[in-house]
N, C-alpha and C positions, 0 to 999 in steps of 0.2 A: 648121377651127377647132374643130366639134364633134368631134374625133378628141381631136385634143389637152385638153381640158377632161375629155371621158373618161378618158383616159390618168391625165389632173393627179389626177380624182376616184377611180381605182382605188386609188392610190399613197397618197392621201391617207386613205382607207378601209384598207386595207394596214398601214400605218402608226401608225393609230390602233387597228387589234385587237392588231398586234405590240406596242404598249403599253400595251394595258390587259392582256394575257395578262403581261407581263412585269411589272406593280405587281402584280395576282394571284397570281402563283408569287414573287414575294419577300416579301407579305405571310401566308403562308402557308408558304414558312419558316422567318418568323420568329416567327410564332405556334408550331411545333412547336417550336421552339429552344428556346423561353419554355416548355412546358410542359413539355419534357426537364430543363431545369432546375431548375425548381418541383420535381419528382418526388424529385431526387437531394436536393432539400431535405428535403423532407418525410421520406427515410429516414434522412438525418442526423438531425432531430429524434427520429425515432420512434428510433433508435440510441442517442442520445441519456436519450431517457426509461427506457427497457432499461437502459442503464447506471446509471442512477438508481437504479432498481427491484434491481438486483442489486447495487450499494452499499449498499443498505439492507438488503435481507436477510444481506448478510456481516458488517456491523455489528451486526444485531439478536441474528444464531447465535454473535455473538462473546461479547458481554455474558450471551448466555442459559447457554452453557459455563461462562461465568467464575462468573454467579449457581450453578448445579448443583454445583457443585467440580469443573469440569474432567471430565467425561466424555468419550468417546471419544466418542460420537454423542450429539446434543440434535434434541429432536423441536421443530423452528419453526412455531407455529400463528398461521395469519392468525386477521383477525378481522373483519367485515365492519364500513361504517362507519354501518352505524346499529342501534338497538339490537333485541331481538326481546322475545317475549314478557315480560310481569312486569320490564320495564327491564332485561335480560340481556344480555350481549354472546353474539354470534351467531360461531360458529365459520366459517368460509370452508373453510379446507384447513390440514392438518398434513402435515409432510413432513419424514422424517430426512437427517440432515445429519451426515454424517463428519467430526470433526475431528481435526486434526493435533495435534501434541504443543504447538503456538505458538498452539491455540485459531481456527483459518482453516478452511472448508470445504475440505478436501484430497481427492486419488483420485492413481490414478497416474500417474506423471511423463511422459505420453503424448498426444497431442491426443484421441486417445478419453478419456483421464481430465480434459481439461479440457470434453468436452462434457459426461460425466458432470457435473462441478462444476457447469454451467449448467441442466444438469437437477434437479439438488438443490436450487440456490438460486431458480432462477425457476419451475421448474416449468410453463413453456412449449416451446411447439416450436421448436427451431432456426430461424427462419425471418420475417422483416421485411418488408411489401408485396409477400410473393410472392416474395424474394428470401433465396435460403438465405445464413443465418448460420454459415462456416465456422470454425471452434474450433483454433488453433494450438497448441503448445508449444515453448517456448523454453528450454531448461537455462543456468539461471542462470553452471554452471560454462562453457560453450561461452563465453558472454556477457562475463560479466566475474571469470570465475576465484574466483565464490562464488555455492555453490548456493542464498541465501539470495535471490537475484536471477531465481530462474526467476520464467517468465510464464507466464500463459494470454492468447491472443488472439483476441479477438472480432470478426471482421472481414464485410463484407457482399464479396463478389467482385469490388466496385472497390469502391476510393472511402474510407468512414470504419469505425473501429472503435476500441476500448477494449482495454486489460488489464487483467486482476488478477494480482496480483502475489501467487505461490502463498504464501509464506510472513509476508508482514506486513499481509495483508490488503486492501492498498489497491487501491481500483479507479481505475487513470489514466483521465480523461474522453476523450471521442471526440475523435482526433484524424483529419486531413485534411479 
């Protein structure tokens, strides 16, 4: 009898690490899963606000051409947001900006000319939570048989990314 009760008591011990190891490796995961997730979020956002940040300076360099009479380059000055000495507004960074003959930050029709473009307008580094920002070009003629339709595209190596649209300035929001 005490064979058997042994026996019952290994099995029964057996059994009981076989499942507490097996709730441990699936709550674990799925806590990875969950934090894999979150991650791709968070560069969506951050993507996101980047696009923001670079619709706004294509907007600001647009108006500032148009104010100047249309120059071929307009020098874009930030401004920090709060003020300096004697109630002054404080200079951040100035940086020129190429424009096309439609008033759009322009370079040439090549995905080096559209990182350049990303370099003029944001004036950061390529590169999102550690994950490099690859720069496309798309000829609007290949596209839809009008060059008026090229793109630049901003994309992260999966997942989400933006255009701007080389000649009417629009920047389409982060799509995937």
């Amino acid at each position: 009898m005490k064979r058997n009760q042994a026996t019952d008591e290994r099995s029964r011990s057996l059994f009981l690490n076989i499942t507490v190891v097996v709730v441990f490796v699936s709550l674990m995961v799925g806590f990875i899963v969950y934090l894999n997730d979150g991650s791709s979020n968070l560069r969506r956002i951050t993507l996101e606000s980047v696009a923001e940040q670079f619709s706004t300076s294509v907007s600001n360099s647009h108006w500032q051409w148009q104010g100047e009479g249309r120059p071929q380059i307009v020098m874009l000055i930030t401004y920090a947001n709060k003020l300096g000495e004697n109630n002054t507004l404080v200079e951040k960074e100035r940086k020129p900006i190429f424009m096309n003959h439609l008033g759009w930050p322009k370079a040439e029709p090549t995905s080096e000319g559209c990182a350049y473009i990303w370099d003029m307008v944001l004036n950061i580094p390529m590169n999102i939570d550690g994950f490099k920002v690859f720069a496309e070009y798309y000829d609007g003629l290949k596209l839809t048989n009008n060059a008026l339709d090229s793109v630049c595209r901003y994309r992260l190596s999966t997942g989400p990314y933006f255009e701007y649209k080389v000649f009417s300035g629009q920047v389409l929001k982060v799509k995937k």
